[in-house]
ZALUMSE-481181 format. One record per residue (C-alpha): residue in three letters; x, z negated, y. Coordinates in steps of 0.02 Angstrom, whole numbers, plus 50000, padded with zeros to 5 digits. Each point is the difference from the previous one (the first is absolute). Example, Ala and Ser with C-alpha at 12.3 -4.5 7.8 and 13.67 -1.06 7.14 Angstrom:
# residues 2
ala506154961049775ser500695003350172
//
This chain:
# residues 723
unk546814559252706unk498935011649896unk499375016550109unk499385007249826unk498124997250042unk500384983749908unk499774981350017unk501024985350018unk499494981450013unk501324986550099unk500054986250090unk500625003550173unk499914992550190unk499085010650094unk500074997850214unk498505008550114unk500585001250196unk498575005350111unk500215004150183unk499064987350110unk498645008250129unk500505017049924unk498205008050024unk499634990650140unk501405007650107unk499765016349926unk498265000150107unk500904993050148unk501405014450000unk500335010049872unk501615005650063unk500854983049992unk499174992849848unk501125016549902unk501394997350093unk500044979749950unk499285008449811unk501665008550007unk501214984750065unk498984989949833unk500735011649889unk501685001150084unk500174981450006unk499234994749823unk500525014949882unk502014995749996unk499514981449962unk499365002549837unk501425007249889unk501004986850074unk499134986849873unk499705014149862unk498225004150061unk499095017649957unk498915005650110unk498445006549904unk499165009850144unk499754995650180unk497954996050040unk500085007850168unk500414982350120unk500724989849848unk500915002649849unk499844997449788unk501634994149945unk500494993449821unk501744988049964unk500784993549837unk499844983450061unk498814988750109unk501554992350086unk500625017250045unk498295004250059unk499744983950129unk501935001450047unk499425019050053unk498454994450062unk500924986550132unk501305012550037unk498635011050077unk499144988550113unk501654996450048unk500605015850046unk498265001050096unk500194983850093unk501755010050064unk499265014250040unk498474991450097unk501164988450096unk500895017550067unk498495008450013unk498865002450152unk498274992549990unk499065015649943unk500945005249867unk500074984549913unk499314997249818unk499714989449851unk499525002249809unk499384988549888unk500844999549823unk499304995649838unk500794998049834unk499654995649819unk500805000949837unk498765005049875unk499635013149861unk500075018750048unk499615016449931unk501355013350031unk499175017649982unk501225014450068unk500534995550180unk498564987550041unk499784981249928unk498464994149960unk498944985849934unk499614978550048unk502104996850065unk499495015150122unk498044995850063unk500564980350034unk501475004350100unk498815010450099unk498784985449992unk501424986950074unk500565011850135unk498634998150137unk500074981749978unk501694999850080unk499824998150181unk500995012150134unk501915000649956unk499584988649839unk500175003049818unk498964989749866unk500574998749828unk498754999049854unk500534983549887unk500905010249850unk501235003750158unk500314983350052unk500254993049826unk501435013850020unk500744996650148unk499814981850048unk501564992850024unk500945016150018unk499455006750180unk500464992350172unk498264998450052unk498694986949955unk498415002849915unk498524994850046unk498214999949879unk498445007150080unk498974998049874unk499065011749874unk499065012850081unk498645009849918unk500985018849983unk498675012649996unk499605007949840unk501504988949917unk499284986249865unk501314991249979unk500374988150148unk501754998850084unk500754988450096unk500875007150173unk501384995750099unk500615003650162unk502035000850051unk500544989550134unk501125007650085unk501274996250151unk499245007550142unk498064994049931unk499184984849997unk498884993449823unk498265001450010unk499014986250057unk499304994449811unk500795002049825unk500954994549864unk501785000150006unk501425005749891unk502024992750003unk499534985850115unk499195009850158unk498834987650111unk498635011350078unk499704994050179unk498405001050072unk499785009650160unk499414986850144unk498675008950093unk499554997350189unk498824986250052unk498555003550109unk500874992550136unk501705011049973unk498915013749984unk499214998750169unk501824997750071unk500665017049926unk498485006950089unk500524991750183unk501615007149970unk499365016649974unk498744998750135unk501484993350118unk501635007949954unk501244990450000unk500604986549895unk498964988349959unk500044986349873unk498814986449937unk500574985649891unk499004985749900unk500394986449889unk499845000849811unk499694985549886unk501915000549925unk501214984550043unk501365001850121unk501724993949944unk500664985850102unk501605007950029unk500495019550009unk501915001850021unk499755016349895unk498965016049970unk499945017049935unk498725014050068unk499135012349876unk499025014150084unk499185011649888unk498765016050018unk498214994649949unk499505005849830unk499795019549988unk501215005350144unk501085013350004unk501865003050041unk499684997950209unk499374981949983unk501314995349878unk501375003950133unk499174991950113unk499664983649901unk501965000749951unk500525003150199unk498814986150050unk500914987349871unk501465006450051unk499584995250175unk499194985949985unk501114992549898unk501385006350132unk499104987950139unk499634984349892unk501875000249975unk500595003550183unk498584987450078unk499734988449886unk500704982949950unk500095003749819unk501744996149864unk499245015749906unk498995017750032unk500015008349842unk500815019350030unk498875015449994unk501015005749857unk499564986749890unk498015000150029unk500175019249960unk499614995549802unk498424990350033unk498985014350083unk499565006849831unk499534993349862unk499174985150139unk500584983149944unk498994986050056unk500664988150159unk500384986449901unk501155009449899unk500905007950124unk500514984650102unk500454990649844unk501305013249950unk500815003050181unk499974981950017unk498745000950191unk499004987350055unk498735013350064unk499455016749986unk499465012650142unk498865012349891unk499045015650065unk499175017249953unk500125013850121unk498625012650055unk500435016350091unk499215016250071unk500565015050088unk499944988350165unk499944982549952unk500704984749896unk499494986849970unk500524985749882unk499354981649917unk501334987750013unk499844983049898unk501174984649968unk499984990549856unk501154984549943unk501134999749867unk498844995449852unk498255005450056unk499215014249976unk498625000350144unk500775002650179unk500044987150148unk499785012350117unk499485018150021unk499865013750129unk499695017950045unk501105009750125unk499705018550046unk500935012750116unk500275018450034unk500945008149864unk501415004150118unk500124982750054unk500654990649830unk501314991350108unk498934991050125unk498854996449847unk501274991449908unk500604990750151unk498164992350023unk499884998049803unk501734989650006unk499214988950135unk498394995049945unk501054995649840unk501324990250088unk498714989850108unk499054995349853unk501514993049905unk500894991950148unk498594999150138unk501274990650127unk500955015350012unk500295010550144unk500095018149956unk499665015450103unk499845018349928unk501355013850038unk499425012750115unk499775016949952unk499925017050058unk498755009550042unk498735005549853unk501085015249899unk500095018750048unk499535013949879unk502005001149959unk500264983449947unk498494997649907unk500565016849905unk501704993249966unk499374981449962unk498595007749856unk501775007249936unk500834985250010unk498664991149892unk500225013349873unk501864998349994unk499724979249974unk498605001549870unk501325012249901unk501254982849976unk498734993449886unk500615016049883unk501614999949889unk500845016349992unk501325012750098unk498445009850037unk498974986550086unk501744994550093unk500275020550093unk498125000350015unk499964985750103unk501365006550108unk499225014850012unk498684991250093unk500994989450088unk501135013250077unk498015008450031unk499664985250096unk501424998550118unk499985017950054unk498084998350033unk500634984650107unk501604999050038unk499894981750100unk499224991549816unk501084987249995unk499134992249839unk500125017849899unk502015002450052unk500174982549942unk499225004349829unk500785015849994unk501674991949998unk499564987949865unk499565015049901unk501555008550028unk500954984849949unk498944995549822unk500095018749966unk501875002049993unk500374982449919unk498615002749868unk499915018649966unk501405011150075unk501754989750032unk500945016049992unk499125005450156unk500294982350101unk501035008450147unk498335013250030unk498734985049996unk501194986550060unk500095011950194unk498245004149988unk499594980849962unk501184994650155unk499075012350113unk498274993949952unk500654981250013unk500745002350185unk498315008750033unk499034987749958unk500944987950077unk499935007650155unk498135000550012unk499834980349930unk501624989249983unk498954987249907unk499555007849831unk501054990349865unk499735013349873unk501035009850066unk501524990550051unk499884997249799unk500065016649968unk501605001350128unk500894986649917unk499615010649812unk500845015250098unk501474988450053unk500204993949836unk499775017549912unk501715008749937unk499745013650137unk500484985950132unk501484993249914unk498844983849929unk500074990350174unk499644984049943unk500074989850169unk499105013750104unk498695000649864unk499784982750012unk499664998650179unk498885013049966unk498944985949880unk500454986050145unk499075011250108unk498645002449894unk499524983349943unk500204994050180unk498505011550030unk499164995349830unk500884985649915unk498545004449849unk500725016049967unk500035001549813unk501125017950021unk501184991050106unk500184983749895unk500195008949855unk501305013850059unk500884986450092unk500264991749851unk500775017349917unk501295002050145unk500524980249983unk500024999249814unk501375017750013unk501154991650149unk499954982349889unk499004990050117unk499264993349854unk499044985950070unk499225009250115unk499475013749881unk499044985649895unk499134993650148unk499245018050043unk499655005349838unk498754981849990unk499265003450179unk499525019949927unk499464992649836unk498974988950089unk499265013650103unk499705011849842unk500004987849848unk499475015749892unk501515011250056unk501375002649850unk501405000650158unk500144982750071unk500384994949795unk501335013849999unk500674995150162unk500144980549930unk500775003749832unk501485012650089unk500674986150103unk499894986449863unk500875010749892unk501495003650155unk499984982750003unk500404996949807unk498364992349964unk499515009849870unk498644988049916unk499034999850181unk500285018250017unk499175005249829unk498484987150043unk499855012650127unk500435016749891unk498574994749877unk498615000150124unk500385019150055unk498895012649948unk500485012949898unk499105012150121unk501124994050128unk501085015450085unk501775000149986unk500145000249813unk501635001649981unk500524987350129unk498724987049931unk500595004349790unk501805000450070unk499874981750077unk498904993149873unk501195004849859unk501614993950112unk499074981450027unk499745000449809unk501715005349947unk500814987350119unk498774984849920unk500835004349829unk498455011249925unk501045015949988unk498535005649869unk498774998050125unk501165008250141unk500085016049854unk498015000349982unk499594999150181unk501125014250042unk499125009049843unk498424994950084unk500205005950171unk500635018049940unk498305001749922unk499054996950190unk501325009350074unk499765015749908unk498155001050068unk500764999150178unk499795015850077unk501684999650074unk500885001749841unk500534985549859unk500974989350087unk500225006550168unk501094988050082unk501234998149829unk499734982249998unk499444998549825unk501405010749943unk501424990150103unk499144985649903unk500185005049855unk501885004150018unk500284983150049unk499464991049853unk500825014549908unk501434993850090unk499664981649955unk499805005649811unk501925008349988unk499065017049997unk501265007250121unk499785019649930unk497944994850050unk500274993750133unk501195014750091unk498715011549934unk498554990150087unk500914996250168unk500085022449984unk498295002049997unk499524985450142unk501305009150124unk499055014249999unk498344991450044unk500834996650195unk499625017050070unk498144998349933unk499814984750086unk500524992350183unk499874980849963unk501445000049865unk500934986050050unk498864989149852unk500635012049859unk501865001450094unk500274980549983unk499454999049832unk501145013949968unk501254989150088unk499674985849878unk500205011449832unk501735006250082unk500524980550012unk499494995149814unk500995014849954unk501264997250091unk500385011450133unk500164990550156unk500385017250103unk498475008249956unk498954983550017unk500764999750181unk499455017050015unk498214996249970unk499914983350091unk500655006150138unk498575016649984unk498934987149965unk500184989150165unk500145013850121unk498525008849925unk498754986850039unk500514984949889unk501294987150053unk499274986549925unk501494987250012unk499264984049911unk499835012749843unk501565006550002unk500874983149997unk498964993649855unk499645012249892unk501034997949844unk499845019649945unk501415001550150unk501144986249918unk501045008949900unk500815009650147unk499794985250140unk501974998349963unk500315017750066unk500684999350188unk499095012650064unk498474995749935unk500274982950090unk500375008250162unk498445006849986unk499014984449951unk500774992950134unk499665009550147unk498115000049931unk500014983850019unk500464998950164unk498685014250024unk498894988949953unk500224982150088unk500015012150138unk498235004049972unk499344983049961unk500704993350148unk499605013750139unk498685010649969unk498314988450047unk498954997349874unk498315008049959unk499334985249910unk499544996850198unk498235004349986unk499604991949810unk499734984850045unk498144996649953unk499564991550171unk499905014850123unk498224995750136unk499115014350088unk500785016150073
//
């Protein structure tokens, strides 16, 4: 860049950030508003050389930035609102903050260190258009980066920019944790959903509550049809269009906990899981959409409303097919009171679907004390952080959590969590570390047991600890585990689906299938259930069935290497050894964006030596079994890569060293019998007498466990009445 005195004319994207309330604060207290200035520069300033931004000059509570690229400028842009969002969920309440974010691609005038000209004064034009934590994008932008960015688009139209001619459309990002505005145009399919305001009537109920205190609810009928049956739902609670981070962890603990009751009280074959209704909050997709993809005959919708004292909600229900509600009504409660809210929620909802029904609500303690409010705002902070990818977001929300529970030491509900978060942590992000999260996961788990024995969550979470290669993979006592869990809530989409990990590994291969259905059923959205279908089929030897199921996952889907690995192994035993080469190509291009490391587990590699194997390629192959041995101390569930090490060892050959692995491979978490005996990698050793031995004392090992251990298929069996 010229710093001659000279000029130079490019095209460039060029971001404005401004500070939201900046001035206004700085009359409330000056003090704060530079110490928050301060955090804004702190937080924002690293952000931009990460996608090749210059920053141009700060303008006091905002900054000028120029990038080579309008991608790399609304990939920055994103990043900082969510690196905000993070920091606002750990922040208190008065030193929280937002920006607004505008950017344009345009023509600009470089004149020593400052940029000048149109690409500059419509960027600054498009900023205050963006509402709090937003970012708007001018249309040269979008023409960019449609297509290429996570979030949708949405068109607000063409505003008149002061003292700029030429008129420009503007868009707004959607992003996760934000709901699209109540008009516009859309871009790459997004459905704006208008907000449903309160009817005079609802209105005047919100005020009763307020005037009376306690929880009050008033409900009406709407003009929509209701079905004739309902032997299924999902529930969608969402904040109300322009709240912040406190009502969105609110909205996703009261569909967690609604949804929780419908399944425990109700008649139903099918409550959609939390987990699964995560993905509709933002961009809003209309009713009729969502129950025709999770397959529900009815919806329970809502938008939630809160202050520093109160919630309240609109709830709605609406048939498969329609788009205008049966039913609708207004509940509201003390903020510290969610439980006793949801409770009342759960049975106005009930009563209206099945109005024979006798149902009582659970009794509750006494309204909260300072400490457990305290440790339960910390607690929705920690849950509104799982809606966030990332190592960071995973320690932040333990931070919290372990916050929480020594605020208030008798929160059963935050030791429960806490746990969880112990468990995902290791498995996803830190496996060499299992045995320092696997006792601090046990502790939290037998905490939070002791305080409530009848959270299912976390006799999950047990059973993942069981099962984990600290604990020696105890496959029965991991099961019970599940047994115990679905017996307390048999539509448990964690517990279906991990139940039908721990069968599919001990060769209860039947039973693996049926669990795998029952959580697809429960999550039809979920790239694990297909996984967990495809592994047994392909135990099994039914390799056409198992790559139906191989072609529907993701490439998204976690577990790269185990996924490419499998797919390739189904492909090379159809006869498409070309297609078994490409897919391992394939999934060594996603694996190298894994964080982790290219192929962390060595799958893809121990793949590859096998059909080096296959090919004669015996120097290859040696050389490729190497490198895949030295993946095991990177990685505690091996025992995938160790039996397809096993099966390169047979074609070449070696029936000692393929005993060596199987036997690695069974011990370490994978005995999977009905595999073993089919599998015709293992055939050229099968004459070996050792290797017999062993294939016969796993089979023993296994009728064993078909014919003693009971059988969690128990609680699938689609006909379960009220709790």
């Amino acid at each position: 860049m010229p710093d001659d005195g000279t000029e130079q004319r490019k095209l460039a994207a060029i971001m404005f950030t401004d500070m939201v309330g900046y001035s206004a604060l700085v009359q409330r207290n000056e003090a704060l508003a530079l110490e928050l200035l301060e955090e804004h520069h702190r937080l924002l300033r690293p952000v931009f050389p990460k996608f090749g931004g210059r920053e141009i000059k700060s303008t006091g509570d905002g900054f000028l930035v120029e990038f080579a690229s309008a991608l790399a400028a609304a990939q920055c842009a994103i990043e900082i609102q969510k690196t905000l969002v993070q920091y606002n969920a750990a922040a208190g309440p008065e030193r929280r903050f937002q920006v607004r974010i505008g950017v344009h691609l345009g023509d600009v005038v470089l004149r020593e260190a400052d940029i000048f000209g149109d690409g500059v004064n419509i960027a600054a034009r498009i900023e205050p258009l963006a509402e709090a934590g937003g970012i708007c994008l001018s249309r040269p932008v979008v023409d960019q980066v449609a297509n290429k960015i996570d979030s949708p688009l949405v068109k607000l139209g063409t505003p008149e920019l002061k003292n700029i001619s030429v008129p420009m459309d503007v868009y707004r990002v959607v992003l996760p944790w934000h709901q699209p505005p109540t008009s516009g145009k859309t871009v790459a399919g997004l459905r704006p959903h208008t907000a449903r305001r309160l009817q005079p009537t609802v209105a005047v109920a919100v005020g009763l509550v307020a005037l009376l205190g306690v929880g009050v609810w008033l409900w009406q009928r709407s003009p929509g049809a209701k079905p004739e049956r309902i032997d299924s739902l999902a529930v969608l609670i969402v904040p109300e269009v322009g709240a912040e981070a406190h009502p969105s962890s609110l909205a996703a603990e009261l569909t967690e906990g609604l949804t929780t009751r419908m399944a425990r009280l109700g008649s139903f074959n099918k409550v959609i899981s939390p987990s699964a209704m995560a993905r509709y909050r933002a961009p809003r997709v209309s009713p009729h959409d969502i129950t025709r993809e999770l397959g529900v005959n009815a919806l329970v919708e809502g938008e939630i409303r809160a202050d520093r004292d109160r919630v309240s909600f609109d709830l709605r229900l609406i048939g498969a097919g329609q788009r205008r509600s049966w039913w609708s009504a207004t509940f509201a409660n003390a903020l510290g009171d969610v439980d006793r809210l949801v409770d009342e929620a759960s049975l106005a909802i009930l009563r209206e679907l099945d109005p024979t029904a006798t149902l009582t609500l659970e009794s509750h303690p006494a309204p909260e004390a300072p400490a457990r409010r305290q440790a339960t705002q910390l607690y929705r902070q920690a849950r509104y952080l799982n809606y966030f990818e990332g190592v960071t977001n995973s320690l932040a929300a333990i931070q919290l959590l372990e916050q929480a529970v020594a605020v208030d030491d008798t929160f059963a509900k935050a030791w429960a969590a806490l746990a969880i978060k112990y468990v995902e942590h290791f498995y996803v992000f830190d496996p060499a570390k299992q045995e320092t999260w696997g006792s601090k996961a046990f502790a939290a788990a037998d905490t939070a047991l002791t305080l409530d024995s009848k959270m299912a969550e976390v006799y999950v979470a047990r059973a993942k600890l069981l099962w984990a290669p600290i604990s020696g993979f105890q496959h029965e006592k991991a099961l019970a585990e599940l047994r115990q869990a679905l017996e307390l809530d048999w539509q448990s989409f964690a517990a279906h689906e991990f139940a039908s990990v721990v069968c599919e590994h001990v060769g209860l291969l039947d039973e693996a299938l049926v669990h795998a259905r029952r959580a697809e059923e429960l999550d039809p959205l979920s790239p694990y259930p297909l996984i967990d279908q495809a592994a047994p089929h392909l135990d099994a030897g039914n390799h056409a069935e198992a790559l139906r199921y191989w072609q529907r996952v993701p490439s998204s889907a976690q577990y790269q290497s185990y996924v490419g690995s499998h797919w390739a192994w189904t492909l090379f035993a159809l006869g498409d050894t070309a297609g078994a080469k490409a897919k391992v190509e394939e999934y060594f291009l996603l694996a190298r964006n894994d964080p982790a490391g290219e192929d962390k587990a060595g799958g893809l590699t121990a793949m590859k030596a096998l059909l080096a194997a296959a090919a004669g390629d015996i120097d290859n192959a040696k050389l490729l079994i190497a490198v895949a041995e030295k993946k095991e101390d990177r990685y505690g569930e091996f025992h995938h890569t160790g039996y397809l090490i096993a099966a390169t060892y047979a074609r070449l050959r070696q029936p000692a060293e393929t005993l060596r692995w199987l036997k690695k491979t069974a011990v370490e978490g994978f005995p999977c019998y009905p595999l073993f005996a089919k599998d015709p990698n293992l055939d050229p050793v099968r004459a070996d007498s050792q290797v017999q031995t062993f294939l016969t004392d796993q089979a023993g090992q296994y009728e064993s466990r078909k014919t003693s251990w009971p059988k969690t298929t128990a609680a699938v069996d689609g006909t379960r009445g009220r709790r």
